[in-house]
N, C-alpha and C positions, 0 to 999 in steps of 0.2 A: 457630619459626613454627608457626602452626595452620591446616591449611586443611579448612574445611567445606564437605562437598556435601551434596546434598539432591536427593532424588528423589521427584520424585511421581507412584508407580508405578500408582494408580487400582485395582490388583487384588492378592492376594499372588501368583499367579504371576510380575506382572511384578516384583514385591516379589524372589523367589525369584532373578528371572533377574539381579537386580542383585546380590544376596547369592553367588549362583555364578560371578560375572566377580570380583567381588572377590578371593574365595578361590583365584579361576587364574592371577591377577596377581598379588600382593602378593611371592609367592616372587621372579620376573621384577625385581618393582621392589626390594627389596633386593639383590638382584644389579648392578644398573646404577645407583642411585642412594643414590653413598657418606652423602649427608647426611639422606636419610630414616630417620627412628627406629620410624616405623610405625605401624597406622591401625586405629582401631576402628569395626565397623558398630554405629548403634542402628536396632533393628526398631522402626517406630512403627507399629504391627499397624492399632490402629482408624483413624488418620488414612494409610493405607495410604503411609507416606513409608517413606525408608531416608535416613539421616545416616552419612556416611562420613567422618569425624576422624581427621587424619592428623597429625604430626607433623614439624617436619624443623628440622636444624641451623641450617638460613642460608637465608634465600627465596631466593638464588639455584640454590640445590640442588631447589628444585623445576623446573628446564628440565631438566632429568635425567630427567624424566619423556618426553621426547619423543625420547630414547634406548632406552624401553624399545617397540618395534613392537607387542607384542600389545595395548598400552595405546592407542598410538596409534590405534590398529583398533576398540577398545573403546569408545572415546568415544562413537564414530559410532551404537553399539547404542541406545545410551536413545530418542534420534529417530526412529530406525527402528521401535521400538515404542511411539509417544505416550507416551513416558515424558519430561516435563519436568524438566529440573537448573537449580540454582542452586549458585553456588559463591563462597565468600569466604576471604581468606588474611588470619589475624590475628596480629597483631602485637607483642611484649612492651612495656610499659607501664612495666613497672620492678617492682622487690621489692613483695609486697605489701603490707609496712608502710610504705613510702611512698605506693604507691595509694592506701590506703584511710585511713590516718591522717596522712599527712605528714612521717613517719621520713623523715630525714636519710641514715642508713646503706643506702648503696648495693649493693646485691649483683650478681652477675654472673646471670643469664636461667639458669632450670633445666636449659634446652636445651644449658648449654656445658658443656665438658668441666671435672671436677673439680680444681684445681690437683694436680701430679705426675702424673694416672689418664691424660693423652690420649697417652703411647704407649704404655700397657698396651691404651687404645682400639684406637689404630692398627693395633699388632699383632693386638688380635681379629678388627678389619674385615679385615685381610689373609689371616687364617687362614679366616675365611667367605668370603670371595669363593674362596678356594684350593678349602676343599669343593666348595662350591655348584656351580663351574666343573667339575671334577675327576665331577661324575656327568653 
């Protein structure tokens, strides 16, 4: 799954204060939410927005988000400073030689685990959560 937010910050400070909650969270959200893969900001300077692209296994792995408390807390920020959000979770479609041409040949969503690699995955997730906890 894909989920886009969109903020339209009207100034770069408020730009900045969206780019520095993201940065204080994201460690937080890999820690509590197994099915997130992780999230990229785009700085859209002259239309003073900020696009936050995140990535995750299964949309049910995003209510894992409302396990992580500083996020929960974080939401509240953008309204608090006339910062307007929009947000959309998008959805796989299928291989994109069947989107866009019509292929037959079915493949599994990039987002799954590679056949044999998902307890080599498991075991990674379990060894980072070990860290991450452990400081």
């Amino acid at each position: 799954m894909v989920v886009v937010t969109s903020f339209a910050c009207q100034s770069i400070p408020k730009m900045l204060l969206i780019w520095k909650l993201h940065h204080q969270l994201k460690r937080r959200v890999y820690q509590k939410a197994a099915d997130f893969l992780g999230v990229h900001l785009i700085l859209d300077w002259p239309n003073r927005t900020v696009r936050s692209i995140s990535l995750w296994r299964r949309v049910h792995g995003i209510y894992d988000m409302g396990e992580v408390p500083e996020h929960v807390e974080a939401t509240r920020i953008p309204a608090q400073h006339g910062i307007r959000t929009r947000c959309g979770v998008f959805s796989y479609d299928g291989d994109w030689l069947a989107v866009l041409f019509g292929a037959r040949d079915v493949r599994p969503s990039p987002l799954s685990d590679w056949p044999g690699r998902s307890d080599l995955y498991l075991g990674k997730q379990k060894e980072r959560r070990h860290v991450q906890n452990s400081h």
